[in-house]
N, C-alpha and C positions, 0 to 999 in steps of 0.2 A: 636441267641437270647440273649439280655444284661437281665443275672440273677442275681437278688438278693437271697444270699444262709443266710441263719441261722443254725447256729447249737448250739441249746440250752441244755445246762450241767446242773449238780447239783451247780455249782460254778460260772460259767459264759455262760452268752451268746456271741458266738462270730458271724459277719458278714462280709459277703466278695460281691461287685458285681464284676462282669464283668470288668477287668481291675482298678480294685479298691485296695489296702491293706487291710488288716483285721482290723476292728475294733472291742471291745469288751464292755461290762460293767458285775457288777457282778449279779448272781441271786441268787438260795435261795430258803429256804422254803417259805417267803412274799413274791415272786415273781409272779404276778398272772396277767391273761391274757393283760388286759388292760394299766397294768404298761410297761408289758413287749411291748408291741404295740407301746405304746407314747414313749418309748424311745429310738425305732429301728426306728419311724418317726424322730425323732429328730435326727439321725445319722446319716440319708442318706437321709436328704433332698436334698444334693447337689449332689447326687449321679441317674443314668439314668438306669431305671432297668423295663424290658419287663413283668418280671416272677418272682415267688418267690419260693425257696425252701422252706423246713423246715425241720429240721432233730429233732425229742423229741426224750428224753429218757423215751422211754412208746412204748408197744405194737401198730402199728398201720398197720391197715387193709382194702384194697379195697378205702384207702385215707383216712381214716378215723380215728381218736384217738379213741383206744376202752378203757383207762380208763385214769384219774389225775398222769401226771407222780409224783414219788413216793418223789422226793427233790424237787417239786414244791410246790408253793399256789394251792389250788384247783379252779375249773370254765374250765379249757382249753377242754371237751368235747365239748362242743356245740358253741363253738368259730366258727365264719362263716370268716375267714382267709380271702379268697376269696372276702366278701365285706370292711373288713376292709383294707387290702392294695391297693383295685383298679383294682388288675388285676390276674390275670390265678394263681393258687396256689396249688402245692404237698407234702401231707406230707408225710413221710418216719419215721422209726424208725433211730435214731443218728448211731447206728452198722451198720444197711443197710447200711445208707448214704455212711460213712466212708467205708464199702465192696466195694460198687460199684465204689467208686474213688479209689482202690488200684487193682479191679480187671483186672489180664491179660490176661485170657484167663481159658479155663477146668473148673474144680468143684473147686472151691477154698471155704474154709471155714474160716472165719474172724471173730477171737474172741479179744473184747476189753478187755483189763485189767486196773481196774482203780477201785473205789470205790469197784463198785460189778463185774459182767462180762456179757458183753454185748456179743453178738452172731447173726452172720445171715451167709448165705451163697450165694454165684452165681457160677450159674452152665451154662453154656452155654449161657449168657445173661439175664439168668430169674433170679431175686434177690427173694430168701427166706428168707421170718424171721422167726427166731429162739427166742426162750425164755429156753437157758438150764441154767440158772444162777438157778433155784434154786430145777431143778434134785434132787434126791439122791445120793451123793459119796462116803460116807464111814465114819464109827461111827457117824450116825443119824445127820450128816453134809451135805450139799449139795457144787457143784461144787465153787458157791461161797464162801461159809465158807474156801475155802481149796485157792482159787485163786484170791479171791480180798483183798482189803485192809484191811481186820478182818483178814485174814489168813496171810497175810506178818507180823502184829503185833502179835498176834496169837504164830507164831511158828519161827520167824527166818527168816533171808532171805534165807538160803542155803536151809533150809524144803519146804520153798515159791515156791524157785527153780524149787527144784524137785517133788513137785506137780504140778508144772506148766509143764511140760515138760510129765507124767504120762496122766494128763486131755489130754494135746494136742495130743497123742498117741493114747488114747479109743478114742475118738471122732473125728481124721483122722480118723481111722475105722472101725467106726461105721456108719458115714456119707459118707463112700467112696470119702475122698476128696485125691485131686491130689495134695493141697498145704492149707498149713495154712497161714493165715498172723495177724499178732499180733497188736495192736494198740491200744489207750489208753495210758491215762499218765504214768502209771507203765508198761509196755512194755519195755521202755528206758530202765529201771534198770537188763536188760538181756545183760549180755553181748557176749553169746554166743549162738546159737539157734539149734536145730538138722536137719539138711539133708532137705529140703520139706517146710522149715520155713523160713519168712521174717517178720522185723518188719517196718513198716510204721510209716511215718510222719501224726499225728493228723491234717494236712490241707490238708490230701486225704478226708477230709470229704466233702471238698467246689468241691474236682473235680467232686465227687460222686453230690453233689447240682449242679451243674451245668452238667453231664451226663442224671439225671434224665429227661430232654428235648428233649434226644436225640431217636426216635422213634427204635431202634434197640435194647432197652434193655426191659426188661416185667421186672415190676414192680408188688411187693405187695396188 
């Protein structure tokens, strides 16, 4: 099936279909539903696409957005996706997405690093979402204060580090994962990972948009 995949950020929305390159523009906190519609139509009009993914950065459940992601314009709850592009539509939280296109197999747990830290897991084909970005971690800080971009400016890159590598230690096991994999813009900036770790390319997100069709996986 020729999918059209979106994965929409706090910074930009990037698109990919089906034998297509990626195309992008930027978004934003003015970013809001309908802006953002007209100028994914305007991108891919020359573009032949069955299906559409959607990857937010926001909670979503049983397909559904359960709230305004948080670096968006507000309105995207009640947005009917499905009539505005014409045809078949799934949406996913942007961490699933990106899990599911990096996942190879086992209980692997896939945590993004970038702004804040995004989180989900797959375990045998069935994709969990996760929301530990704002846990409790330690002196009345949560996992985010210690591992996104407030804590790399925060304390250093080397302190960054070695939080990063702490979080990802409690939460292999605590989540009994068989593998972490890392992904997100700030990921890169590791250059060495421990035993059980891989870091990923930010356009496992479109494998995961385009996996999402494939009836072997349980979904959210």
């Amino acid at each position: 099936m020729k999918t059209l995949v979106l994965d929409i950020g706090g910074t930009h929305v990037k698109l990919m279909a089906t034998g297509e390159e990626v195309r992008k523009f930027p978004s934003g906190p003015t970013l809001r539903p309908a802006k953002m519609i007209a100028t994914v139509h305007g991108l891919v009009k020359d573009w032949d696409y069955e299906a559409v993914s959607i990857g937010f950065p926001a909670p979503v459940a049983h397909g559904k957005l359960l709230r305004d992601p948080v670096n968006l314009g507000p309105g995207w709850t009640n947005v009917d996706f499905a009539k505005e592009f014409g045809r078949p539509v799934r949406l996913i939280n942007d961490a699933a997405m990106q899990a599911l296109g990096s996942y190879e197999g086992g209980r692997m747990l896939f945590l993004g690093l970038g702004t804040g830290l995004g989180s989900s897991m797959v375990a045998d084909n069935v994709v969990i979402a996760l929301e530990l970005a704002h846990l409790p971690y330690k002196k009345d800080r949560t996992f985010e204060d210690y591992v996104g971009e407030r804590g790399l400016l925060r304390m250093g890159r080397k302190k960054w580090i070695e939080s990063i590598f702490d979080v990802i230690a409690r939460l292999k096991s605590a989540l009994v994962a068989e593998e972490v994999v890392l992904g997100g813009g700030n990921a890169k900036k590791l250059k060495d990972v421990p035993d059980g770790v891989r870091v990923v390319d930010n356009r496992n997100a479109f494998i995961g948009g385009f996996r999402l069709w494939q009836k072997k996986y349980v979904l959210p």
